[in-house]
C-alpha positions as CSV (number, residue, x, y, z in Angstrom):
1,X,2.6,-9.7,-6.5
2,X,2.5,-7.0,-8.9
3,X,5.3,-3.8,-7.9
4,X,3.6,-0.7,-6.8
5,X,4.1,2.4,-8.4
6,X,6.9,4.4,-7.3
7,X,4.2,7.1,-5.3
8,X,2.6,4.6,-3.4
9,X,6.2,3.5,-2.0
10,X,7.2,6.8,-1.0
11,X,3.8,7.5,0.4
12,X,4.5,3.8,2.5
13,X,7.8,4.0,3.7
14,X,6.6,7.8,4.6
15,X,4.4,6.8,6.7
16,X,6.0,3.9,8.2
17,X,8.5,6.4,8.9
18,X,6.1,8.2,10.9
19,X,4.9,5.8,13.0
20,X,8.3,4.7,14.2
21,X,9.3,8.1,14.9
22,X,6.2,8.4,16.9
23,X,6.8,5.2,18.7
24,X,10.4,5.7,19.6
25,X,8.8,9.7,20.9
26,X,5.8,8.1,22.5
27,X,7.5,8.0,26.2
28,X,8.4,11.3,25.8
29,X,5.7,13.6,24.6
30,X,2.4,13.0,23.5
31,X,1.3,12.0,19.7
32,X,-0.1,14.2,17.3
33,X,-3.3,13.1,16.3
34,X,-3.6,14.8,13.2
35,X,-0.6,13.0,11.6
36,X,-0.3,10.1,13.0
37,X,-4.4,9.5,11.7
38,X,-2.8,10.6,8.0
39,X,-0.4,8.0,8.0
40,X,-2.9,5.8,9.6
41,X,-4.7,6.9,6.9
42,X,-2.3,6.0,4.1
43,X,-1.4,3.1,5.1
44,X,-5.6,1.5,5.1
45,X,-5.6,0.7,1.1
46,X,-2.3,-1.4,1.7
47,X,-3.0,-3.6,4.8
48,X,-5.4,-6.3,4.1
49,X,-6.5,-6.2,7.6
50,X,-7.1,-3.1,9.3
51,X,-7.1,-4.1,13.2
52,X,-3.5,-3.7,13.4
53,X,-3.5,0.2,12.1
54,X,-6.9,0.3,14.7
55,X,-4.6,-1.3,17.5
56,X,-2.0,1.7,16.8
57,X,-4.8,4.2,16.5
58,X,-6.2,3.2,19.9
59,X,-2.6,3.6,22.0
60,X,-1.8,6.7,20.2
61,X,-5.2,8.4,21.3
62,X,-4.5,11.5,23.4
63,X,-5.8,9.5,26.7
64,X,-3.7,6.9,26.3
């Protein structure tokens, strides 16, 4: 497996770290659509299979 270029790891772990965050905050207060669909977002051209970011996408929706 080739190494990514150092901007596509940043952009990764950044939105990793985003997600966590949100999960951790998730009992607490509702998620911010807007950035947790970014790093959502981000994240598509790395993950081979996309239902797990759909999974997160569905129990981060505002009704939820």
């Amino acid at each position: 497996m080739a190494k990514l270029p150092r901007h596509q790891r940043v952009v990764i772990a950044l939105s990793l770290h985003i997600l966590r965050a949100d999960a951790t905050r998730s009992s607490e207060s509702r998620a911010d659509g807007v950035v947790i669909s970014l790093a959502l977002l981000c994240l598509v051209p790395q993950c081979p299979e996309r239902w797990p970011l759909d999974l997160y996408w569905n129990a981060a929706k505002p009704d939820n």
